[in-house]
Steps between C-alpha positions, in 0.01 A plus 500: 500500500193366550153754465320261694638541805434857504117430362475319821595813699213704303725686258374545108721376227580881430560564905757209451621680220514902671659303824814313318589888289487656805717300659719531243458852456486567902315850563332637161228745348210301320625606147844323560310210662253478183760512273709248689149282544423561133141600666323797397524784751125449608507187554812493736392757711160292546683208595778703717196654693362160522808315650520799754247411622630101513820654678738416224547827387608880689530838394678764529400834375799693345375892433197494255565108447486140650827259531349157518686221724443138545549362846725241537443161374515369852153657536370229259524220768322714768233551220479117470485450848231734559291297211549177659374608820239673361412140278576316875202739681259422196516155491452527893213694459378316237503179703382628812195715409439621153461142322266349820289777419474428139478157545197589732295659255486159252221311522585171689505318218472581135602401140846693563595249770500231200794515267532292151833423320575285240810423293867412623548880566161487717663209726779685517328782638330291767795351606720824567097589698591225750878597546427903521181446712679231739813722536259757594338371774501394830568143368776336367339199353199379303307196379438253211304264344677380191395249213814272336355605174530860534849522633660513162306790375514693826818613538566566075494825490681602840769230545691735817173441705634247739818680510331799539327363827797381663654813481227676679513276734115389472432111554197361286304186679361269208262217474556307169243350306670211348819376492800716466593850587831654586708549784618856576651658814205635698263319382247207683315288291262166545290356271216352376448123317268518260405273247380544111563864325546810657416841379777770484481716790603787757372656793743709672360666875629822535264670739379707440479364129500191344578388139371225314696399185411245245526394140231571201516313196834460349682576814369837503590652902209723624478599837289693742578678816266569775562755742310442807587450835230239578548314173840427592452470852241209433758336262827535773235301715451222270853502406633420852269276581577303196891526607448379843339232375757354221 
């Protein structure tokens, strides 16, 4: 059976433990539930006071003594629902009120509004950024400025991206530097002729972030992603006038 469903619910590894010998057991004094627990007597009547209080556990008292009963397992999906409303009215609060006022008291703009990564994992990170912060949003879609010579390192270390995308259903607008580029459902692209090298790299707009990756020596990825409503607002402008112009 797995623990970690009832972890979820809030129960201890030794509530998990008191719960399944008192089902077995059915109504029971705390020695024969310690001994059946293999839990010291202290410590199981901690715990049975404990998931009382969780509503897991009832009593009854028999003369001088207490029977101990555990409700019925049924109760364990009520308990579940109860959690995921509870989850449901946080992340509604959350949303609404409690992180507009903490957003409020950053300064508009500050070193924490710049993030550096480096490394395969650090794309990797950026790229799951776009996906979870697109997803989240009012938008479905986002756009990119892309380099030939960085489209073989980009996505290395997170191959599912474009998969990824096209499950969530977001559509990705892209103006290619350089010949190339791939075709993928939900996905626009035009491009730009250039002539003589080109450097590797990136800019994905993502109000209200952007991320700009690019090669170091050696094919090195580093990245950097600015959160900043005006920073990517200036860049969506540039962006679309570019694309109405290809």
């Amino acid at each position: 059976m797995n623990n970690e469903i009832f972890e979820l619910l809030g129960l201890t590894p030794r509530e998990i433990v008191i719960y399944k010998a008192l089902l077995s057991l059915g109504a029971s004094s705390i020695r024969s539930i310690a001994d059946k627990s293999d839990i010291n007597r202290g410590s199981t009547y901690e715990s049975l006071k404990e998931m009382q209080r969780k509503g897991i556990v009832t009593y009854l008292p028999k003369g001088r003594r207490r029977l101990f009963s555990p409700v019925d397992p049924d109760y364990l999906l009520q308990l579940a629902e109860e959690r995921r409303l509870g989850i449901e009215r946080a992340i509604d609060t959350l949303k609404q009120s409690i992180i507009p006022e903490l957003q409020h008291l950053k300064p508009d703009f500050n070193t924490a509004n710049v993030q550096f990564y480096e490394g395969d994992a650090g794309i990797e990170h950026v790229l799951k950024d776009i996906l979870s912060s697109v997803t989240n949003s009012d938008q479905d879609s986002y756009s990119v400025f892309s380099s030939k010579p960085i489209r073989k390192h980009l996505y290395r270390p997170f191959p599912n991206f474009t998969n990824q995308r096209i499950q969530r259903g977001i559509s990705v607008q892209v103006i290619a530097i350089g010949d190339g580029g791939e075709d993928a459902e939900l996905s626009e692209r035009k491009w730009i002729k250039t002539e003589g090298k080109v450097d590797a790299a990136y800019i994905a707009i993502y109000p209200p972030k952007c991320a700009i990756i690019s090669l170091a020596s050696d094919n090195y990825p580093t990245a950097v992603v600015i959160n900043s409503a005006e920073v990517a607002a200036a860049q969506k402008i540039i962006f679309n006038t570019l694309w109405r112009l290809l």
